[in-house]
N, C-alpha and C positions, 0 to 999 in steps of 0.2 A: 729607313722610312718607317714614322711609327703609326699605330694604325690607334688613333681618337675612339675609345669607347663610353659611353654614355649610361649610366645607372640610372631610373628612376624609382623609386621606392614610393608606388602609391598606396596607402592603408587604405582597404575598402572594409572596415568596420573591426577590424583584429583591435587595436588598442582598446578601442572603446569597451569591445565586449570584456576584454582581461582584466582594465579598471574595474568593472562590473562584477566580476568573479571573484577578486581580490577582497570587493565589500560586502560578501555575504556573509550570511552566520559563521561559526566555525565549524558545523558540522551542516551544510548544506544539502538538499534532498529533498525526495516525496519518502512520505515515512506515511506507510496505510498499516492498519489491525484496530485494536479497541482505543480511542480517546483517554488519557489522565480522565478527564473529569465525567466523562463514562465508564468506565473503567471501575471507578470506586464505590456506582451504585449497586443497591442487591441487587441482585441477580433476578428472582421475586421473592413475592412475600412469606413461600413458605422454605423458604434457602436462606440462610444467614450469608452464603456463598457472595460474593464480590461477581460482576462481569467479569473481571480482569484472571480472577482465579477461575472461573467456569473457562476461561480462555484458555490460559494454561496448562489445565486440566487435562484439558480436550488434546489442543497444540501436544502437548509430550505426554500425555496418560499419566500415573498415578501408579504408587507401588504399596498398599493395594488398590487396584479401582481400574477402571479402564483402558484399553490398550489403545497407544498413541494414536491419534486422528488429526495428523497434519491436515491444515486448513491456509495458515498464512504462509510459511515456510514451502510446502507443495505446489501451492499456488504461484510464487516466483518463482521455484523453480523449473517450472512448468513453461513460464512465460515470459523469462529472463529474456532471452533476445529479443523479443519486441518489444517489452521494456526500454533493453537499451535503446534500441534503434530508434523508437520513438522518443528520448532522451537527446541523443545524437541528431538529430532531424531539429528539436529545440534549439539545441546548441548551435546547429548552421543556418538557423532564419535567426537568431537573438544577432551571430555574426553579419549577417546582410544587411540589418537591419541598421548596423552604423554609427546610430546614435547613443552616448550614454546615458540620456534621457528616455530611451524607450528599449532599451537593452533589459534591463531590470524588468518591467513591467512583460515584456515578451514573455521572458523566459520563464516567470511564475506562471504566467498563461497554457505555457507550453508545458511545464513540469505538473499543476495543477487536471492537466485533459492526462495527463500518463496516470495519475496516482486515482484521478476517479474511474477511470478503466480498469487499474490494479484493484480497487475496492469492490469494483463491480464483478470480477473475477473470482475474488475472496468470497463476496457473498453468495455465488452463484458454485463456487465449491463446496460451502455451508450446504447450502441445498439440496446439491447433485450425490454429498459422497453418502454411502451407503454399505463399506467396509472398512473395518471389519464391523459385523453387525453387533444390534444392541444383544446385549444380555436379555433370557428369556426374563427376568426377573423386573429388569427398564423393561420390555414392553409393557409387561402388565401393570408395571408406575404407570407410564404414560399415555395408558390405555382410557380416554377420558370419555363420556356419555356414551358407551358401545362404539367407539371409533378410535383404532387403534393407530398412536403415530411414529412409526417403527425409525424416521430418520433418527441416526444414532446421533448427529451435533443440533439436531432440534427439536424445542419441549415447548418454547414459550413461544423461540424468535427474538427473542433479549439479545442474543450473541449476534445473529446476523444484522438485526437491525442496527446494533452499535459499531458496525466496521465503517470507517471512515478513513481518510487521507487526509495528510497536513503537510501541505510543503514549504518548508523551511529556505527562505533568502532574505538576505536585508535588503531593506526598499527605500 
């Protein structure tokens, strides 16, 4: 006597998302620190300095010149799991969601709220960090009308204000 067993395979949005996965860029992501095309402006007017190199600078320090003041790198790691999880969370509403017409659209949505949260992190560790400190010699640079501005990643606000996010999928 044999016992009738029955399969059904319902996709509740899995294909569609994968097709969707399959067609994004080849290096797909939220990508936050300084913009290419920020990036390449001075620094200001009296720094011949790049954004992109005051970045750098700062990011890994100088031999000689000031000791490293991770900014973006500290900052993910810092905040790596909520990253992902808010990545992951993208990932399973783009799947619910079903459609391959709006799979796409979702998940920039969802990766776009991660990576301005990552920028807003970034600039707000710009802000906050304050070791190792500046040299006695920056404060007294930076020491402008009797008002001294001792954060050691800010002069102008050029660096902080250029931190952005770009999330990268074809659409």
């Amino acid at each position: 006597m044999g016992v009738k067993v029955t399969v059904i395979d319902k996709d509740l949005g899995y294909k569609a998302f994968r097709a969707a996965m399959l067609q994004m860029e080849d290096d797909p992501g939220v990508y936050v620190g300084v913009r290419q095309e920020d990036g390449q402006k001075q620094h200001d007017e009296n720094d011949d300095a790049t954004i992109a190199e005051i970045a750098a600078y700062n990011e890994f320090g100088g031999d000689p010149g000031p000791p490293e003041r991770s900014f973006l790198r500290s900052t993910v790691d810092e905040n790596r799991s909520e990253y992902e999880a808010g990545l992951a969370k993208v990932a399973d509403d783009a799947i619910v969601v079903g459609k391959t017409t709006r799979v796409t659209p979702t998940l920039k949505k969802g990766f776009d709220k991660v990576g301005a949260k990552a920028a807003r992190d970034v600039r707000k560790k710009i802000r906050d960090l304050r070791t190792p400190p500046n040299a006695r010699s920056t404060i007294r640079a930076k020491t402008k009308g009797g008002r001294t501005k001792d954060n050691p990643l800010i002069d102008t606000g050029t660096l902080r204000r250029s931190i952005d996010h770009e999330t990268r999928l074809k659409t």
